[in-house]
C-alpha positions in Angstrom: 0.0 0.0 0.0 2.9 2.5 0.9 4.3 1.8 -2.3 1.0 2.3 -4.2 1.0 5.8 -2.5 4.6 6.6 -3.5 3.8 5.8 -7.1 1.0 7.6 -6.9 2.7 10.8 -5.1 5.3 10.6 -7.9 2.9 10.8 -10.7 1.2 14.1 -8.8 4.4 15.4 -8.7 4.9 15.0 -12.3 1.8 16.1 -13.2 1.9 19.0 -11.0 5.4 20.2 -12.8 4.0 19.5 -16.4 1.3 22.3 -15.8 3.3 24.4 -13.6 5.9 24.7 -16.5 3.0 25.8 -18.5 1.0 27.8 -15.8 4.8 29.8 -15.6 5.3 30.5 -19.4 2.4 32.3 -19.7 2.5 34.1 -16.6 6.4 35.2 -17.5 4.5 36.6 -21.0 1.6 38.2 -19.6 3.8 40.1 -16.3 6.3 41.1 -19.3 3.4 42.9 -20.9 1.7 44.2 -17.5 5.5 45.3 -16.1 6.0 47.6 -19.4 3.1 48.4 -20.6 0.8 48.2 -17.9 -1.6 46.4 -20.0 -3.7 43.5 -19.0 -3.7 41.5 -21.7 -7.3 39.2 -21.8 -6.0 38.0 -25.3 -3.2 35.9 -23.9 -5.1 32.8 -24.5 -5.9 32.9 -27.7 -2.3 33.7 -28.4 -1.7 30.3 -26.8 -4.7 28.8 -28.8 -2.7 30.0 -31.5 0.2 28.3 -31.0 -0.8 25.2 -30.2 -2.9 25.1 -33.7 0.5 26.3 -35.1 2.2 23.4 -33.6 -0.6 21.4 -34.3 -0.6 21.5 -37.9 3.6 21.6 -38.4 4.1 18.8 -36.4 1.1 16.6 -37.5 0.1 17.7 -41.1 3.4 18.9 -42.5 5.5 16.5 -40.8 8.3 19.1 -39.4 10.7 18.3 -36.6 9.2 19.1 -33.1 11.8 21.8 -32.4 11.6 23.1 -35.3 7.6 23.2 -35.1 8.0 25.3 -31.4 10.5 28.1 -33.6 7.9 28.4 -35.6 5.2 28.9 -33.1 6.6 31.4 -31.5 8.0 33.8 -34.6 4.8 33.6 -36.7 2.8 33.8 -33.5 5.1 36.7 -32.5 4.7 38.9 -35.6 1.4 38.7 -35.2 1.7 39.7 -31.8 3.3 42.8 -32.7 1.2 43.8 -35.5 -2.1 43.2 -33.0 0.0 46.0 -30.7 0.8 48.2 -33.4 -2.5 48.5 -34.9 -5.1 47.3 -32.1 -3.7 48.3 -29.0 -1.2 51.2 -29.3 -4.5 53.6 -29.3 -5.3 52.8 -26.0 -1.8 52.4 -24.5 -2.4 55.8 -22.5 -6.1 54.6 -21.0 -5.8 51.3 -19.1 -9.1 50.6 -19.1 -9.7 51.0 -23.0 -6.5 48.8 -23.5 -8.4 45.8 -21.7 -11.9 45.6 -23.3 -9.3 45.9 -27.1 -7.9 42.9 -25.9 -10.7 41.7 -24.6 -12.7 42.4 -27.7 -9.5 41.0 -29.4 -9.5 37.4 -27.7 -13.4 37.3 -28.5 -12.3 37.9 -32.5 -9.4 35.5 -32.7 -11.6 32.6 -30.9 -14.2 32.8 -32.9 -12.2 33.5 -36.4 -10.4 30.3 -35.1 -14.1 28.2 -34.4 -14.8 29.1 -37.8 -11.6 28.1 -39.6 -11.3 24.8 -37.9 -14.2 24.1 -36.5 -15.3 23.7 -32.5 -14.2 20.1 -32.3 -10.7 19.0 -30.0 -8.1 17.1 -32.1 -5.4 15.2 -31.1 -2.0 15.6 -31.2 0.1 12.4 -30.8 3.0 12.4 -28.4 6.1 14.2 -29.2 8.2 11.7 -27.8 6.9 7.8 -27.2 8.3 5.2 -24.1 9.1 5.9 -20.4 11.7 6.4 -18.1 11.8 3.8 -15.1 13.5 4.5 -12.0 12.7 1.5 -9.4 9.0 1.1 -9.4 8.5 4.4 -10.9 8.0 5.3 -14.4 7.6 9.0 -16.2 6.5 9.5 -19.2 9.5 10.7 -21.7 7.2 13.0 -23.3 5.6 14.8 -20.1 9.9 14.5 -19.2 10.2 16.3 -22.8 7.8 19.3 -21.8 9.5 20.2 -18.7 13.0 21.0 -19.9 11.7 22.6 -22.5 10.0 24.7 -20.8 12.9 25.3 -18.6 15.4 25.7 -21.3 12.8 28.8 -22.9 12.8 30.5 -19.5 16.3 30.1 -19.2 17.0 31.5 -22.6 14.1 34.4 -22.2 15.7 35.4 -18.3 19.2 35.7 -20.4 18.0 37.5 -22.9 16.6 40.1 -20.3 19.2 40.3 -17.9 22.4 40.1 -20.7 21.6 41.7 -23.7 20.8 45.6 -24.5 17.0 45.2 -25.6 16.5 42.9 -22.2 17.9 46.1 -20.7 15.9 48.5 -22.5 13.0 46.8 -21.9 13.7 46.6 -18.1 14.1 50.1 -17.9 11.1 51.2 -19.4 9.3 48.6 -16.9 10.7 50.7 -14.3 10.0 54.1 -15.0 8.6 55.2 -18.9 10.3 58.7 -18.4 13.6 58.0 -17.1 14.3 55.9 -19.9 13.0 58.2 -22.6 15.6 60.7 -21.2 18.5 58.0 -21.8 17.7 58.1 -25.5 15.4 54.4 -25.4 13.0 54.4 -28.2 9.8 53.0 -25.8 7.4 53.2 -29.6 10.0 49.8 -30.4 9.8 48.7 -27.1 6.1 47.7 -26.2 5.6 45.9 -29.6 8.8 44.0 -29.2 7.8 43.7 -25.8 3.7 42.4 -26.7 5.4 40.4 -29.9 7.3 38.2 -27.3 5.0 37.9 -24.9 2.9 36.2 -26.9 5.9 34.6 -28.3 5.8 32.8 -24.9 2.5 31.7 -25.1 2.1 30.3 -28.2 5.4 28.0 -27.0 3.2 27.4 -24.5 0.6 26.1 -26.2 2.6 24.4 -28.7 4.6 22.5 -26.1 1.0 21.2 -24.3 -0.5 20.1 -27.6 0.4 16.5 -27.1 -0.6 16.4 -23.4 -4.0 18.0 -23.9 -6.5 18.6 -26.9 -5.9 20.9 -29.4 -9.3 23.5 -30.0 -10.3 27.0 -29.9 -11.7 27.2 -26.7 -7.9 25.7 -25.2 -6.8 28.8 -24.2 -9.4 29.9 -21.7 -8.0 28.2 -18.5 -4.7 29.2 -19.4 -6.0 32.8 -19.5 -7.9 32.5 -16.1 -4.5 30.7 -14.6 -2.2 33.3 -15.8 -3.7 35.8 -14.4 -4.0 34.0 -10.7 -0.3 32.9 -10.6 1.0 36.8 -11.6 -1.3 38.0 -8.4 -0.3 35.1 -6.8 3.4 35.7 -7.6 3.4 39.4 -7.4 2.4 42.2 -10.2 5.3 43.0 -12.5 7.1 40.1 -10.9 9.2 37.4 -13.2 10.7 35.1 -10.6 7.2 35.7 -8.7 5.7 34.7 -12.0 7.7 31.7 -12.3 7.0 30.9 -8.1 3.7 31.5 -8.9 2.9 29.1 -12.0 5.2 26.5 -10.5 3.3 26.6 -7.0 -0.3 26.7 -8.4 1.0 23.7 -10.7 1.4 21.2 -7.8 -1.4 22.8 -6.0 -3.7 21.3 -8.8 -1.9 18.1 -9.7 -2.1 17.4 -6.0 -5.9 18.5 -5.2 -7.2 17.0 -8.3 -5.7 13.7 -7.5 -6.7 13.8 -3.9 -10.2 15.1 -4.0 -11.2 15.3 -7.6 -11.2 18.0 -10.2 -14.2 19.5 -9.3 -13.4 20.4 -6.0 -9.7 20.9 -6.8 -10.7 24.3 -8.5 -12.4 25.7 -5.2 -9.1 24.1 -2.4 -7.1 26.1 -5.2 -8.7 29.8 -5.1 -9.0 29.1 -1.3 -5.1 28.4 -1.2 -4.5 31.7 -3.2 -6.9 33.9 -0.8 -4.7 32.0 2.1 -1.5 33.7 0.8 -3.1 36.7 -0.2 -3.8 37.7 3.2 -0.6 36.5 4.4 1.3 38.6 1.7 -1.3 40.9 0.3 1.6 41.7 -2.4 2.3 38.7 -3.8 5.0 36.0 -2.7 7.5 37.9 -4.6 6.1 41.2 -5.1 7.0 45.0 -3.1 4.7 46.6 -0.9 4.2 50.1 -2.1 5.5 52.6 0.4 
């Protein structure tokens, strides 16, 4: 019986890292676009709906490398993303308010442009990677395995990218204060669509890397959306390590709810848990208090 429990506390681990990886990708793309634009972006979803149709139909239809599939995700998803910012969103990018009904008015467009090209139906996306690993009585799935490395490699490549090359820096700056770095000579106009372009860059990877572990429709992205947006309170606002604390926490809080008391319920024990740390650190696990 103890063993039965062990295997079965190794799976909820597991489990609990697979959607905390993705649970952390999208909240690292959405607090990128809150931190410098101060834009709450309700199309985030979609973006990841997006991608994993992207990677969907590479991988599946056209028969392209898996790696290869994810570069293409996240570019073609990407330059849309920028375009989106250049022509939907930079009108409103002085009223806060404006800026989330567009993007909420843009998610609404892009799910059901997307019902109506492919239909409402889930498809399928077989396994990037087949067999498992077996370690004693345990055995992982190589292509859950597959998910969470890449996942880690992205953030790993996106936290160098910010903290080691001169657009990371830019776009830190203007996180941190819009004037300041419009006095040291940043152009901010190139920074908030690079900035929107790759954080929905990081989305669609997301959805392109959870393709094979869930269904692929139009609706995919809601919960995403809905998770995002808990994990970067949860973390703290404008926060990327809370961000990644965040996604990673609320991942195991699922995986290990859901396989204790059920999905349903697993919801609810989840919110609860988040109003728990709330009002132990009203801020966010990683975020400031304001003075």
């Amino acid at each position: 019986m103890g063993l039965d429990y062990s295997i079965l506390l190794a799976q909820a681990v597991l489990n609990g890292l697979v959607i905390g990886a993705m649970y952390m990708l999208m909240a690292v793309g959405f607090t990128l676009v809150f931190g410098i634009m101060r834009v709450v972006n309700f199309a985030h979803g979609e973006f990841y709906m997006l991608g994993a149709f992207t990677g969907f139909f590479t991988y599946v239809y056209w028969e392209i490398p898996f790696v290869v599939c994810l570069l293409i995700a996240a570019l073609t998803i990407g330059i849309l993303g920028m375009l989106v910012e250049r022509t939907l969103i930079q009108p409103f990018r002085s009223d806060e308010m404006s800026g989330m009904i567009a993007t909420l008015a843009i998610s609404v467009i892009i799910q059901n442009g997307a019902v109506l090209l492919w239909g409402p139906q889930p498809r399928a996306m077989p396994d990037i990677v087949t067999g498992t690993l077996a370690i004693g009585p345990f055995s992982f799935p190589w292509s859950r395995l597959v998910v969470i490395a890449a996942a880690a490699l992205i953030f790993t490549a996106f936290w160098l990218f910010m903290q080691r090359t001169r657009l990371g820096r830019a776009m830190r700056a203007v996180a941190q204060d819009t004037e300041t770095a419009l006095i040291q000579g940043i152009r901010v106009n190139y920074i908030y669509p690079l900035a929107f372009g790759m954080s929905v860059a990081l989305a669609a990877l997301a959805g392109a890397l959870m393709g094979p572990v869930f269904s692929v429709s139009p609706f995919v992205g809601l919960t995403p959306m809905l998770k995002a947006f808990v994990v970067v309170i949860l973390g703290g606002l404008g926060s990327v390590p809370g961000a990644v604390v965040g996604g990673l926490l609320l991942g195991m809080i699922e995986s290990f709810t859901a396989t204790i008391f059920g999905s349903l319920v697993s919801d609810i024990l989840q919110l609860l848990l988040v109003i728990l740390i709330l009002l132990v650190r009203p801020a966010g696990l990683l975020g400031q208090r304001e003075a």
